[in-house]
mmCIF file as gemmi writes it, N, C-alpha and C atoms, coordinates in Angstrom:
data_model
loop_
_atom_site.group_PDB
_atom_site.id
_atom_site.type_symbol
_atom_site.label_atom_id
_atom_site.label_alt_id
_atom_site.label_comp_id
_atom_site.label_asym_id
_atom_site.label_entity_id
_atom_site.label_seq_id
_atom_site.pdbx_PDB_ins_code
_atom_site.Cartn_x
_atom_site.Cartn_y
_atom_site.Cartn_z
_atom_site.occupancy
_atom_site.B_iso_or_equiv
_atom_site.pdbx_formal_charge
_atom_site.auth_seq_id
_atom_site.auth_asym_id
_atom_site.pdbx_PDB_model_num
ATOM 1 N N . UNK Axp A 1 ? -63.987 -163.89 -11.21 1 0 ? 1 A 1
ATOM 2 C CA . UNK Axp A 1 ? -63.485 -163.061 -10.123 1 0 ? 1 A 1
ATOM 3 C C . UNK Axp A 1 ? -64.625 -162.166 -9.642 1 0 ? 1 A 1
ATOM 4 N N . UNK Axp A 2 ? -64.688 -162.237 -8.246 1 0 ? 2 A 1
ATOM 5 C CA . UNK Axp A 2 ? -65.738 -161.217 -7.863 1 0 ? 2 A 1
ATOM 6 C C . UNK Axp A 2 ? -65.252 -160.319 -6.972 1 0 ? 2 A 1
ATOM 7 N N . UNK Axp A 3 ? -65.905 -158.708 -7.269 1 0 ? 3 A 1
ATOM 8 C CA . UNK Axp A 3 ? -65.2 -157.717 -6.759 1 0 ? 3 A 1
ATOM 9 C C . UNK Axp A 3 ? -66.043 -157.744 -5.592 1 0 ? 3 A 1
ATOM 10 N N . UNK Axp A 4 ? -65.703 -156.256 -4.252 1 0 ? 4 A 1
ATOM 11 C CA . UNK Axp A 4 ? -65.792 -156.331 -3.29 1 0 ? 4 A 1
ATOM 12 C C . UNK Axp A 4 ? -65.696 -154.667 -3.063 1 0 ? 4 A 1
ATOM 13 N N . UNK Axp A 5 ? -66.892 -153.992 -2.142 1 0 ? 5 A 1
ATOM 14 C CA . UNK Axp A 5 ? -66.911 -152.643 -2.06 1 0 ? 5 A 1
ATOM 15 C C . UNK Axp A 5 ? -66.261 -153.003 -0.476 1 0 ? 5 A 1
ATOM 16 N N . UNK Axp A 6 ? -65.602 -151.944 -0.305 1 0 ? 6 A 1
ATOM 17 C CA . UNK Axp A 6 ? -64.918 -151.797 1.373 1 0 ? 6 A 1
ATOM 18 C C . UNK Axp A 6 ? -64.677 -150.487 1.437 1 0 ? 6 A 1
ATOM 19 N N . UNK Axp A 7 ? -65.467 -149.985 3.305 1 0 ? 7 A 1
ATOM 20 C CA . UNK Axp A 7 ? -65.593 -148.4 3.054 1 0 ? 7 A 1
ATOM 21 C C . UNK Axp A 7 ? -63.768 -148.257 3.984 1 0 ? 7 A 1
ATOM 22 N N . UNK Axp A 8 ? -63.767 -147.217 3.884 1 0 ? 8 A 1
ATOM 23 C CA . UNK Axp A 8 ? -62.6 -146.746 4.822 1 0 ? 8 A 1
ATOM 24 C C . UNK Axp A 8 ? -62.463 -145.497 5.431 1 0 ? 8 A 1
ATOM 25 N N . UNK Axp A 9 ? -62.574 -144.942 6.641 1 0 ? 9 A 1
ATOM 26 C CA . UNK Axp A 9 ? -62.712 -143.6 7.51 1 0 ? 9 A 1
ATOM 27 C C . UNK Axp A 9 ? -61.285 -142.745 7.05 1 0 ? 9 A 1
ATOM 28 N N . UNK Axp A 10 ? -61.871 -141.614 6.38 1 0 ? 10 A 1
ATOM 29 C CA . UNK Axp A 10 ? -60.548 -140.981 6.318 1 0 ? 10 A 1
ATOM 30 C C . UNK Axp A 10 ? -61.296 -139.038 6.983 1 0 ? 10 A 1
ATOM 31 N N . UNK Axp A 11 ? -60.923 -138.571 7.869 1 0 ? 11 A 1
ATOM 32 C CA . UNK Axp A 11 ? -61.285 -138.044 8.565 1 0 ? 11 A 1
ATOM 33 C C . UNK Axp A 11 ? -60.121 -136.584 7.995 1 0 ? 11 A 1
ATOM 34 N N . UNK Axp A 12 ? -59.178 -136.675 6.981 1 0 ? 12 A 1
ATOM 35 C CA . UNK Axp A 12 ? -58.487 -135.567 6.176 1 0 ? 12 A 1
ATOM 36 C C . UNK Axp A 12 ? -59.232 -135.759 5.248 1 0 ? 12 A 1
ATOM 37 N N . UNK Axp A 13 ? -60.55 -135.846 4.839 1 0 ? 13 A 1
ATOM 38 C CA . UNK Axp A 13 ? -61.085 -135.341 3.17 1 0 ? 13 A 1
ATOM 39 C C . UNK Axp A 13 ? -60.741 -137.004 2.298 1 0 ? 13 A 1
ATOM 40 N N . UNK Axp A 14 ? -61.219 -136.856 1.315 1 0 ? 14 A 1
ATOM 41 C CA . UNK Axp A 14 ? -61.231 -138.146 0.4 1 0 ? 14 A 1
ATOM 42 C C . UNK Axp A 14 ? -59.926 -138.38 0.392 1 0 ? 14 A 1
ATOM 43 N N . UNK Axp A 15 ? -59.594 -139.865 0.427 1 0 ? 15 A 1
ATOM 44 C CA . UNK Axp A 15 ? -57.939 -140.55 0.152 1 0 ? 15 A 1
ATOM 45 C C . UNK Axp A 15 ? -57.863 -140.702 -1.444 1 0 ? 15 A 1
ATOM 46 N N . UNK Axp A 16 ? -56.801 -141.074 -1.527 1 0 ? 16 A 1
ATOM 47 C CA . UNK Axp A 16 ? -56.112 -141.243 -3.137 1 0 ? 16 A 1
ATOM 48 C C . UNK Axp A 16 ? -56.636 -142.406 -2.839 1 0 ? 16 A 1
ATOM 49 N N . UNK Axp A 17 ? -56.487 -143.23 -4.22 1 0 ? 17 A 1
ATOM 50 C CA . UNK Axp A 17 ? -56.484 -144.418 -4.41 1 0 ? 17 A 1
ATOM 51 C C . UNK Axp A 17 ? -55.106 -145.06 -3.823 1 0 ? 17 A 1
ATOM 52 N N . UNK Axp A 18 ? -54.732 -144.413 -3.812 1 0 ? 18 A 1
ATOM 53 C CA . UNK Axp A 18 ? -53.14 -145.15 -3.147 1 0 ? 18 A 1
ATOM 54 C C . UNK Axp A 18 ? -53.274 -145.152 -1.646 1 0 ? 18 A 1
ATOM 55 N N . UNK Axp A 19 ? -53.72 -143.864 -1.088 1 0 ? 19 A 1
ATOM 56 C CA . UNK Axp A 19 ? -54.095 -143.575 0.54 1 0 ? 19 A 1
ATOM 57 C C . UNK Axp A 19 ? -54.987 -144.69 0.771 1 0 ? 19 A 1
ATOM 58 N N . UNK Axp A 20 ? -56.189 -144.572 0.266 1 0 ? 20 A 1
ATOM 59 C CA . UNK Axp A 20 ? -57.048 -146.027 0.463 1 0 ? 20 A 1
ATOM 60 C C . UNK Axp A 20 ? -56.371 -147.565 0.838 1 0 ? 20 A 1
ATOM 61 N N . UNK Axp A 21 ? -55.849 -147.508 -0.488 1 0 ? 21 A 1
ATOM 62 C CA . UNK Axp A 21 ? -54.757 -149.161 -0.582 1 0 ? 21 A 1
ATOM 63 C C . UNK Axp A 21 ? -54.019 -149.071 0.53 1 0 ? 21 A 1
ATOM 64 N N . UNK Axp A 22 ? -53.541 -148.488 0.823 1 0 ? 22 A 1
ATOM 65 C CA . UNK Axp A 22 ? -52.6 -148.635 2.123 1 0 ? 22 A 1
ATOM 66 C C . UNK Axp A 22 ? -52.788 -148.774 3.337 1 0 ? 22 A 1
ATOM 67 N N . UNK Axp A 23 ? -54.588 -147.932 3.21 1 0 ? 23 A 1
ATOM 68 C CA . UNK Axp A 23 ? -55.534 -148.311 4.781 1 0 ? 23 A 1
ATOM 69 C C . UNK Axp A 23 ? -55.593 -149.506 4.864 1 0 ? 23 A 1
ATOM 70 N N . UNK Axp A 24 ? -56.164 -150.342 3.46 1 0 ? 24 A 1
ATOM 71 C CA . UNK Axp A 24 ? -56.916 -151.951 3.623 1 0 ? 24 A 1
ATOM 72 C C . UNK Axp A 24 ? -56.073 -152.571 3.688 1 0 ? 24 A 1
ATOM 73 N N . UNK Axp A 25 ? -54.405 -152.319 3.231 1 0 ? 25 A 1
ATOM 74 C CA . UNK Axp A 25 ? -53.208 -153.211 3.696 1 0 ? 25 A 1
ATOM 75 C C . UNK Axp A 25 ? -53.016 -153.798 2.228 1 0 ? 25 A 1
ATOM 76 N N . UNK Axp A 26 ? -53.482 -153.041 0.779 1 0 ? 26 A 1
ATOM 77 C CA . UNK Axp A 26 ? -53.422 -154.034 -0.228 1 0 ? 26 A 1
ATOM 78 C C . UNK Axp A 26 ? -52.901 -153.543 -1.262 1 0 ? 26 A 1
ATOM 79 N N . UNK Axp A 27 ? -52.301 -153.854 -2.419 1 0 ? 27 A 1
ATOM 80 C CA . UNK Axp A 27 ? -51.457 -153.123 -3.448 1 0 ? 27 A 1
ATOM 81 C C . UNK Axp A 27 ? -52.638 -151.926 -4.175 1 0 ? 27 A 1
ATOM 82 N N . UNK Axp A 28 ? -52.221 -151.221 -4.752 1 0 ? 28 A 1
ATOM 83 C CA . UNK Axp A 28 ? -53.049 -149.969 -5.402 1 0 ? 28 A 1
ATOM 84 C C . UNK Axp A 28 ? -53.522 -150.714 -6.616 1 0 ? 28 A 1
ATOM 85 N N . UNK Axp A 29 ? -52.839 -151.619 -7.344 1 0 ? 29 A 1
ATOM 86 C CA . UNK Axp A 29 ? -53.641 -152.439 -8.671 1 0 ? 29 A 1
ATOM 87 C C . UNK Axp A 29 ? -54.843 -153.384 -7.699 1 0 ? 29 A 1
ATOM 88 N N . UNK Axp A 30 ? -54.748 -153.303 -6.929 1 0 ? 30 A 1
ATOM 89 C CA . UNK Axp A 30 ? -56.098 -154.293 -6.067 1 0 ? 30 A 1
ATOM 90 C C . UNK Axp A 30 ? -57.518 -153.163 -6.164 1 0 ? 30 A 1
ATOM 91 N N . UNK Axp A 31 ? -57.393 -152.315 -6.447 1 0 ? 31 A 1
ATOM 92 C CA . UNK Axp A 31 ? -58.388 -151.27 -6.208 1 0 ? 31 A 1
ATOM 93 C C . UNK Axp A 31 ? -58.404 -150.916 -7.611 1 0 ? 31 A 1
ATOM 94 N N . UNK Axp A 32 ? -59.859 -150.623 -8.228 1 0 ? 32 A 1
ATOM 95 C CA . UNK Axp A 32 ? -60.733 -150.817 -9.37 1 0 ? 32 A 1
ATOM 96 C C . UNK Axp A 32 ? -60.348 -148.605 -9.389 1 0 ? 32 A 1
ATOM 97 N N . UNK Axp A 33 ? -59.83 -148.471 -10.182 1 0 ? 33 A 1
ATOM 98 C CA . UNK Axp A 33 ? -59.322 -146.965 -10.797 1 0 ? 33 A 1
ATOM 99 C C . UNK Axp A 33 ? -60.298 -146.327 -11.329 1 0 ? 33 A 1
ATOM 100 N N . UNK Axp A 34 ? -61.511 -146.734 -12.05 1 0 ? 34 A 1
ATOM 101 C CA . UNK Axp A 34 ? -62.26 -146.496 -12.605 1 0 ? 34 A 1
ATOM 102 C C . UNK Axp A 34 ? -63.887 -146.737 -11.237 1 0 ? 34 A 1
ATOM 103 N N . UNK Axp A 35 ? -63.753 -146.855 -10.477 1 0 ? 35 A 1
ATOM 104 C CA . UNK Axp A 35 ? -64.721 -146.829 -9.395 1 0 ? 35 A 1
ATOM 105 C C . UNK Axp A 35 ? -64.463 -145.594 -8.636 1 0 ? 35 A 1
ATOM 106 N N . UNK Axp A 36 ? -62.874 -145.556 -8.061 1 0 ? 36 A 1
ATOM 107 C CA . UNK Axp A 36 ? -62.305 -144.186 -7.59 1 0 ? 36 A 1
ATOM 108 C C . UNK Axp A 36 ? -62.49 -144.744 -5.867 1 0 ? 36 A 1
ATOM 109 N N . UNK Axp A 37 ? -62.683 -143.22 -5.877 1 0 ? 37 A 1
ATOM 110 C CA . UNK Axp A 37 ? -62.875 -143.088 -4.067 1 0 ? 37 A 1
ATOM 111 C C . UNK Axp A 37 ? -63.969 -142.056 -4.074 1 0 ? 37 A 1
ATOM 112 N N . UNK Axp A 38 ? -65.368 -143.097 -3.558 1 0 ? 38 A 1
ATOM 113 C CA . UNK Axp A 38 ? -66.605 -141.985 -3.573 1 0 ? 38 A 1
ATOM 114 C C . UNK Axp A 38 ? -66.778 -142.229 -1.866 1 0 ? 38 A 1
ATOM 115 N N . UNK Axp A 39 ? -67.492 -140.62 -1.986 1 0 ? 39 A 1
ATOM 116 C CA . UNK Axp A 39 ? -68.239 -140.7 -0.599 1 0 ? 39 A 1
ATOM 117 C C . UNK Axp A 39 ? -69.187 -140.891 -0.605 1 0 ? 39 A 1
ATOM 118 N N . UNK Axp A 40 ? -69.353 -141.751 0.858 1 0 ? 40 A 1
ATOM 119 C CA . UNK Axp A 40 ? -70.654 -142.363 1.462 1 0 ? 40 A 1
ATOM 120 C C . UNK Axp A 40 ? -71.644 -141.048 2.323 1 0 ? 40 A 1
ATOM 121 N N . UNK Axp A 41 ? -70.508 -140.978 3.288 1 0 ? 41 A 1
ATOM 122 C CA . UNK Axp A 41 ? -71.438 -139.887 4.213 1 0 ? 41 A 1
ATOM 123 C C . UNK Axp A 41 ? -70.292 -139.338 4.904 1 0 ? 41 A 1
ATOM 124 N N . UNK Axp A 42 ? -70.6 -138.227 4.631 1 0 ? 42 A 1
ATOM 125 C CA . UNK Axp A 42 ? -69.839 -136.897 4.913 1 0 ? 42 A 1
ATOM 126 C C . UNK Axp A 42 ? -69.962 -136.699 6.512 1 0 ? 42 A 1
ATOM 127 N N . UNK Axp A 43 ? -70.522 -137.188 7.373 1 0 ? 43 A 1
ATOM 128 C CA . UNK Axp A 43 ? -70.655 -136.75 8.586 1 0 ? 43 A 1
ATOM 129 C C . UNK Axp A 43 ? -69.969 -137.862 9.281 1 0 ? 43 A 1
ATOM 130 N N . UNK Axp A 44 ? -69.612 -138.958 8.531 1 0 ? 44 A 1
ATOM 131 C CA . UNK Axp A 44 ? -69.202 -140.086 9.485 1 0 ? 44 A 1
ATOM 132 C C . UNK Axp A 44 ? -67.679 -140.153 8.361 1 0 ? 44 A 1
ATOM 133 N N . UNK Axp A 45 ? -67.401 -139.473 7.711 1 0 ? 45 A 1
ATOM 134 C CA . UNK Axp A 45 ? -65.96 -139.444 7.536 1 0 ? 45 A 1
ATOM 135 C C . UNK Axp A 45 ? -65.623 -141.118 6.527 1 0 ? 45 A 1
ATOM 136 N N . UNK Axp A 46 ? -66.736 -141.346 5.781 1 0 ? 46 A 1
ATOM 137 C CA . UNK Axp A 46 ? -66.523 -142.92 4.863 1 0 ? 46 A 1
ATOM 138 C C . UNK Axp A 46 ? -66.733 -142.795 3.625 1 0 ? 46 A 1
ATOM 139 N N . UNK Axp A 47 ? -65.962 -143.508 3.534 1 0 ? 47 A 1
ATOM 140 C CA . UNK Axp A 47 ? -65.76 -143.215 1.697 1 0 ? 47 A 1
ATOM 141 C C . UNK Axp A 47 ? -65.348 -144.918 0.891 1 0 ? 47 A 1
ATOM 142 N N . UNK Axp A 48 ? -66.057 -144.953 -0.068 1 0 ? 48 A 1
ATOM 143 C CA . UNK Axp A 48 ? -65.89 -146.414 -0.456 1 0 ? 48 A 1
ATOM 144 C C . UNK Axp A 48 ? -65.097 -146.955 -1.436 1 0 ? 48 A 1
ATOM 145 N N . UNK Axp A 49 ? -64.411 -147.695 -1.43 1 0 ? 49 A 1
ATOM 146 C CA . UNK Axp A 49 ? -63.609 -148.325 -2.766 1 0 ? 49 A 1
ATOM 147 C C . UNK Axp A 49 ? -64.099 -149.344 -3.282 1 0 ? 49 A 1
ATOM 148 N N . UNK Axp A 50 ? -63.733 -149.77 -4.431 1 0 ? 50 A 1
ATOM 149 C CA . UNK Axp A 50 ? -64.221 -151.267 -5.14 1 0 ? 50 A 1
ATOM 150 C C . UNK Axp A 50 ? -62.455 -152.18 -5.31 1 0 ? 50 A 1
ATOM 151 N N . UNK Axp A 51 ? -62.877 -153.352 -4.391 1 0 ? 51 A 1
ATOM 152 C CA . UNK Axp A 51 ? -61.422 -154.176 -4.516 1 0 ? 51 A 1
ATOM 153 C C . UNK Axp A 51 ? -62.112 -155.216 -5.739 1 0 ? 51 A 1
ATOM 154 N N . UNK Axp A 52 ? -61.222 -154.85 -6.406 1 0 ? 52 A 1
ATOM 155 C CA . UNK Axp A 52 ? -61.516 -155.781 -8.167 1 0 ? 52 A 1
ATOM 156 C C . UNK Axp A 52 ? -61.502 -157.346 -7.587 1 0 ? 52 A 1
ATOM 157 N N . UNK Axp A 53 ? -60.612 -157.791 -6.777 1 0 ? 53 A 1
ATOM 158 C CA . UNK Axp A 53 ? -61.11 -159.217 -6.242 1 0 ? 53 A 1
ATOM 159 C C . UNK Axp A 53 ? -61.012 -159.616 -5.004 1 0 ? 53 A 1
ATOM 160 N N . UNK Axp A 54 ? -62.504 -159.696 -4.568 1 0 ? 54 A 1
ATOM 161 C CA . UNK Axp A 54 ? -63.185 -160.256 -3.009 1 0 ? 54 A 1
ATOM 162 C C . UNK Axp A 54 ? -61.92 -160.81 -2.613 1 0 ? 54 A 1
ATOM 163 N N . UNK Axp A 55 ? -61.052 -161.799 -3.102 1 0 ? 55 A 1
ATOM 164 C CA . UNK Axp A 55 ? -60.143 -162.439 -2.105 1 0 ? 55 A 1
ATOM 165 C C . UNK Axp A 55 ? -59.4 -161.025 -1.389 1 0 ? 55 A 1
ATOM 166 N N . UNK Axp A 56 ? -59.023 -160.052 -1.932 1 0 ? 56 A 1
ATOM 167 C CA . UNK Axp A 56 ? -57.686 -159.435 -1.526 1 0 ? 56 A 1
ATOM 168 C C . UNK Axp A 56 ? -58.337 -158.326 -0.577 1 0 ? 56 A 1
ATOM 169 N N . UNK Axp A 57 ? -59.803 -158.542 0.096 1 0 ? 57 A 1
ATOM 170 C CA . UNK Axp A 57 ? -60.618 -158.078 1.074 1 0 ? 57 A 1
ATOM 171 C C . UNK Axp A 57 ? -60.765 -159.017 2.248 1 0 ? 57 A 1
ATOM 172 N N . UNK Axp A 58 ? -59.653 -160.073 1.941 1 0 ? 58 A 1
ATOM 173 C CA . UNK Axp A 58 ? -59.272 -161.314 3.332 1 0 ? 58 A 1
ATOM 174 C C . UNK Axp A 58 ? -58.35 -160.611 4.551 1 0 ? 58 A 1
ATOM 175 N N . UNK Axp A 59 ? -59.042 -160.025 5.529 1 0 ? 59 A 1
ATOM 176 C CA . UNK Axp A 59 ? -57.998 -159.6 6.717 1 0 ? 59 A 1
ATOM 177 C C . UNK Axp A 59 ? -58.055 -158.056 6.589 1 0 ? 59 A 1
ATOM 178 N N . UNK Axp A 60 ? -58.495 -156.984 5.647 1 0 ? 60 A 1
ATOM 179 C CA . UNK Axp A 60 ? -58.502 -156.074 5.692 1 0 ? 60 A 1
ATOM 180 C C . UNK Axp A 60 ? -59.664 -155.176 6.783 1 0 ? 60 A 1
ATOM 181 N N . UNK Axp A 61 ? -60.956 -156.173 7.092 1 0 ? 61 A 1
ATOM 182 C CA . UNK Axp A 61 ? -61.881 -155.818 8.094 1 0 ? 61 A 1
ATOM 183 C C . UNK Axp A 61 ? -61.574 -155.484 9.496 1 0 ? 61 A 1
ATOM 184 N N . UNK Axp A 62 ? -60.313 -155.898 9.486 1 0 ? 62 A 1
ATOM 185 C CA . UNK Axp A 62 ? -60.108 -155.816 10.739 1 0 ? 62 A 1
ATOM 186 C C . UNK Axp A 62 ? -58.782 -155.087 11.313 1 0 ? 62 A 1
ATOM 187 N N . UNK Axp A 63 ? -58.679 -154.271 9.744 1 0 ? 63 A 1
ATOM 188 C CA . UNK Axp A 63 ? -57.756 -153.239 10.228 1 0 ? 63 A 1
ATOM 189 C C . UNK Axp A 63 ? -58.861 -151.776 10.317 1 0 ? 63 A 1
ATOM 190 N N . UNK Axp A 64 ? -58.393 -150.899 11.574 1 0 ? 64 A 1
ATOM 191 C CA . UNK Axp A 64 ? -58.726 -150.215 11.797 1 0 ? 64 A 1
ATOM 192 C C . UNK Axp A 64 ? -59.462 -148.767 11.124 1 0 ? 64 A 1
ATOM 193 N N . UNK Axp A 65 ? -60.735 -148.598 11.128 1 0 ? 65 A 1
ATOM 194 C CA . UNK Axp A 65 ? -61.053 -147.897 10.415 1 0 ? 65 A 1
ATOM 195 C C . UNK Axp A 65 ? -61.98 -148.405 8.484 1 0 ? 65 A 1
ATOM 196 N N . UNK Axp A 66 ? -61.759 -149.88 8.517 1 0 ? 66 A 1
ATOM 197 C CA . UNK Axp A 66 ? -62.148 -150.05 7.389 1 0 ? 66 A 1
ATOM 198 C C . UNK Axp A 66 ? -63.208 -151.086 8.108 1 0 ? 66 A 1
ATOM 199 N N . UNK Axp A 67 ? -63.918 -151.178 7.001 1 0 ? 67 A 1
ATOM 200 C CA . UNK Axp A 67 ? -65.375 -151.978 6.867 1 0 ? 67 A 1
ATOM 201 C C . UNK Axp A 67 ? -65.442 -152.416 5.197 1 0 ? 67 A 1
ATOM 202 N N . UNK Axp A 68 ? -66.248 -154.537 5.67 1 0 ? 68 A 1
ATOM 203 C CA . UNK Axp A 68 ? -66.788 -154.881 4.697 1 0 ? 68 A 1
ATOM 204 C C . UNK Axp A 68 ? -65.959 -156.074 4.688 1 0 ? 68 A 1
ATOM 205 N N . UNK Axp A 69 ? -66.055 -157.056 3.96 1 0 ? 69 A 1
ATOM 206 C CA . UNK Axp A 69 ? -66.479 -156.324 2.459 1 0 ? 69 A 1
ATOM 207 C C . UNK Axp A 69 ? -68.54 -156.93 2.203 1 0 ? 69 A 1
ATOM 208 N N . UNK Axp A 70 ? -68.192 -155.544 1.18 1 0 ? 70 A 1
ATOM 209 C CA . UNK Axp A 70 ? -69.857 -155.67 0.828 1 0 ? 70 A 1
ATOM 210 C C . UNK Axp A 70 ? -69.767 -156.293 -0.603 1 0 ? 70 A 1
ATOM 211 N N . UNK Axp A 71 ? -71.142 -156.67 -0.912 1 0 ? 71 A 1
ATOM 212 C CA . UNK Axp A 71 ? -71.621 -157.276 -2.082 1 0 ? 71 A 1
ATOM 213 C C . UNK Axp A 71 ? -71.767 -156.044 -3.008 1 0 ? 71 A 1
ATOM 214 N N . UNK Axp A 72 ? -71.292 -156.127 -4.674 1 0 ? 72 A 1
ATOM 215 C CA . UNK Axp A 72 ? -71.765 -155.708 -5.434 1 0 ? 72 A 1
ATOM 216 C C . UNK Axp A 72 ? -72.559 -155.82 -6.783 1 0 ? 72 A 1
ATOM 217 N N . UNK Axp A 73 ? -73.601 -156.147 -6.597 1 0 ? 73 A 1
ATOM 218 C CA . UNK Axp A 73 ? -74.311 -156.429 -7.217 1 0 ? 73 A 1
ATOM 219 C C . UNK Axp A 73 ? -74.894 -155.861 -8.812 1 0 ? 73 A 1
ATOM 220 N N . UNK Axp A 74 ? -74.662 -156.475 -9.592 1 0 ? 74 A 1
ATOM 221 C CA . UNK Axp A 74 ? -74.425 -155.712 -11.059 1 0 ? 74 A 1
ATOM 222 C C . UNK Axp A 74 ? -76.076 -154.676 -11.08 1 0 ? 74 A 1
ATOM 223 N N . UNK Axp A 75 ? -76.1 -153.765 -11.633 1 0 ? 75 A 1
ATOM 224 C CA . UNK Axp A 75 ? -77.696 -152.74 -11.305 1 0 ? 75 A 1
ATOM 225 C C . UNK Axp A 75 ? -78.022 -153.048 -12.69 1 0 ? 75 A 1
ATOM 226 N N . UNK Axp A 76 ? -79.445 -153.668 -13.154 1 0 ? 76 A 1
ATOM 227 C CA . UNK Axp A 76 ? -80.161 -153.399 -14.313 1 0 ? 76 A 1
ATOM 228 C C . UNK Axp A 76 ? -81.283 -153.156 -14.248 1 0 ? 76 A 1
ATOM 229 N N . UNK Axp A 77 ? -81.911 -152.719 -15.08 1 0 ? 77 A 1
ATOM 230 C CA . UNK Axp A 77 ? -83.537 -152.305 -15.363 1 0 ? 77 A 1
ATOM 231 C C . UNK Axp A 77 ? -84.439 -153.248 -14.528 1 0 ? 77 A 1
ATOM 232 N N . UNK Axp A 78 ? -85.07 -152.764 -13.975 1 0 ? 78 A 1
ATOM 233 C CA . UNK Axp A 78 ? -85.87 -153.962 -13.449 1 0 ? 78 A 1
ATOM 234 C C . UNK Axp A 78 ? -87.879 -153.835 -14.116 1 0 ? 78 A 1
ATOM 235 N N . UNK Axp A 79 ? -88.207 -155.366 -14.702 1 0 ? 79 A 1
ATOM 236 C CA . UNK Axp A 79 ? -89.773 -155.354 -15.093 1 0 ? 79 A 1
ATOM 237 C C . UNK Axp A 79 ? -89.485 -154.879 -16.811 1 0 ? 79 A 1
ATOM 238 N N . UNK Axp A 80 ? -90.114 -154.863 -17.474 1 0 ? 80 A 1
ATOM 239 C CA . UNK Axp A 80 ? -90.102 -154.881 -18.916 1 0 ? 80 A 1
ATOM 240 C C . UNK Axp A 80 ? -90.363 -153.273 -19.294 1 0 ? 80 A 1
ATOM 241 N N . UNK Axp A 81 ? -89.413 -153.424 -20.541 1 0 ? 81 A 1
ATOM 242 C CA . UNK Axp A 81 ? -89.31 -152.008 -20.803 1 0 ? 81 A 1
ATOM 243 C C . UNK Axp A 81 ? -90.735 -151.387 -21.144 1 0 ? 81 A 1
ATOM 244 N N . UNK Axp A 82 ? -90.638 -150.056 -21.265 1 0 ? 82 A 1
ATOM 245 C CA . UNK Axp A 82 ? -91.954 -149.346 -21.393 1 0 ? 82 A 1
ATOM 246 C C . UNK Axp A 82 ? -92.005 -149.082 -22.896 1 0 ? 82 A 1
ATOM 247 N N . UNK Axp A 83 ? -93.519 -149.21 -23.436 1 0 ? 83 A 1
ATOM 248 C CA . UNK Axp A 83 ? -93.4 -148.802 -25.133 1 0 ? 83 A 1
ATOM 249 C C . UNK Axp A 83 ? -93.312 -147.542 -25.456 1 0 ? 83 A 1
């Protein structure tokens, strides 16, 4: 299963995880609890979620106010450790 970051404009301050789910049109267990609801940029009112699986980010782009879905790419060390 591969997850899926999707931002969403909430222009009242950060959404719940539930406020979110309901922007992208998708159940609240579709959204990763432990990712949350972080902000992107404070001046453009976006804030990002993690949908635990890319499929359930099918049709949500094109509801109003949301974007994506983006790639998330696992982050590790990069080049060999230092002695």
């Amino acid at each position: 299963m591969r997850s899926a970051l999707m931002t969403v404009h909430s222009e009242h301050g950060p959404p719940t995880i539930e406020e979110a789910a309901r922007h992208l049109g998708v159940k609240t267990s579709a959204l990763d609890p432990g990712f949350g609801v972080v902000l992107l940029d404070p001046d453009k009112c976006l804030y990002s979620v993690l949908l635990q699986d890319a499929e359930d980010a099918k049709g949500a782009e094109k509801r109003e106010g949301v974007e994506g879905p983006f790639s998330n790419p696992p982050i590790g060390p990069f080049g060999q450790p230092r002695s």
